[in-house]
C-alpha positions in Angstrom: 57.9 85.1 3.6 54.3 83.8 4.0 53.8 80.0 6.0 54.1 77.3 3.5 50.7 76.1 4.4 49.1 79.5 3.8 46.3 78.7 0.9 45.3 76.6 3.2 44.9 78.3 6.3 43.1 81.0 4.7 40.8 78.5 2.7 39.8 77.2 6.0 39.1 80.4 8.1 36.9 81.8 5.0 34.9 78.5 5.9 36.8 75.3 4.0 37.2 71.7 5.3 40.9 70.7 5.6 42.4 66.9 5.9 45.4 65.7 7.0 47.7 62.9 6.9 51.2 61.6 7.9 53.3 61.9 4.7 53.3 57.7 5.0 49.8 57.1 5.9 47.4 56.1 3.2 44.1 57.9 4.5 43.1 61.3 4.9 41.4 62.5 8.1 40.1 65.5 10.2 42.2 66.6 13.0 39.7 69.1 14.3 40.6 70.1 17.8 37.9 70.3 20.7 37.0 73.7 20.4 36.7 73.3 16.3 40.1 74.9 15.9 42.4 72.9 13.8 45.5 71.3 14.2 48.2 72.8 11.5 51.4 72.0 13.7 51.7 68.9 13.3 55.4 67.7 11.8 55.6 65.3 8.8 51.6 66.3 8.0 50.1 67.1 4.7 47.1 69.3 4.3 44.4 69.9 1.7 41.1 71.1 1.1 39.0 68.0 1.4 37.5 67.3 -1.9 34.0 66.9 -2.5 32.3 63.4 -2.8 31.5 62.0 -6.2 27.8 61.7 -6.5 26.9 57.8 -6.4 25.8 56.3 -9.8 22.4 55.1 -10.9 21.6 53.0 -13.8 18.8 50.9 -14.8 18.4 47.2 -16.5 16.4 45.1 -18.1 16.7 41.5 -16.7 14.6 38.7 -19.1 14.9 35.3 -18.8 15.7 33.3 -22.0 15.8 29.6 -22.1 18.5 28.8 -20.0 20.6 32.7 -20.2 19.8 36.0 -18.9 19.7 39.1 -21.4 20.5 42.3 -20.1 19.5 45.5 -21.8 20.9 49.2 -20.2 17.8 51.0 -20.3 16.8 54.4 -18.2 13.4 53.2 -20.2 10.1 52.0 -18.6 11.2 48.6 -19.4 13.9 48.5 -16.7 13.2 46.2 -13.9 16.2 46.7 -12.0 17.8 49.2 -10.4 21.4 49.4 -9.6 23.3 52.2 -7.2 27.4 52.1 -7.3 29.0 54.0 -4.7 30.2 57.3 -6.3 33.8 57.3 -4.8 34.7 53.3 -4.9 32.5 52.0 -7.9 30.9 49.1 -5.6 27.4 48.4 -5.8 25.3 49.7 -2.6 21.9 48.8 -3.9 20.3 47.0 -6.2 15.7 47.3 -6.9 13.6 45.0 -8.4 11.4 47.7 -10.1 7.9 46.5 -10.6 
């Protein structure tokens, strides 16, 4: 009968990053041990390849000024003046560039 957590152990000698958590916690973390060994003994612990990041989003406005409103236009055009970068994994904005 092979470990329950072998896919896993295998995946992470042939190179793979693994994560762990406490079946109740809400976050996943490394639990690399000094030597870069890795700690798969722990009771109550869930593994799993750690997933790769998202890549953060980009996207480009056009701001104008109109009487007393702004007009947006989504535009990857020259027109854009503004640029806007949301963080891949959480969607919140990170950046934002007049473009001139």
């Amino acid at each position: 009968m092979k470990h329950k957590h072998y896919d896993l152990i295998v995946a992470w000698a042939n190179g793979a990053e693994i994560e762990a958590r406490y079946e109740k916690a809400t976050g996943w973390t490394d639990w690399k041990t000094e030597d870069g060994g890795f700690v798969w003994y722990i009771n109550g612990a869930e593994y799993r390849i750690k997933p790769e990041p998202k890549p953060d989003v980009v996207e480009y406005l056009r701001v104008g000024r109109r009487t007393y409103s702004l007009t947006f236009e989504w535009s990857d055009s020259p027109r854009a003046n503004l640029k806007l970068i949301y963080d891949g994994e959480t969607g919140v904005l990170k950046s934002a560039e007049v473009i001139k």
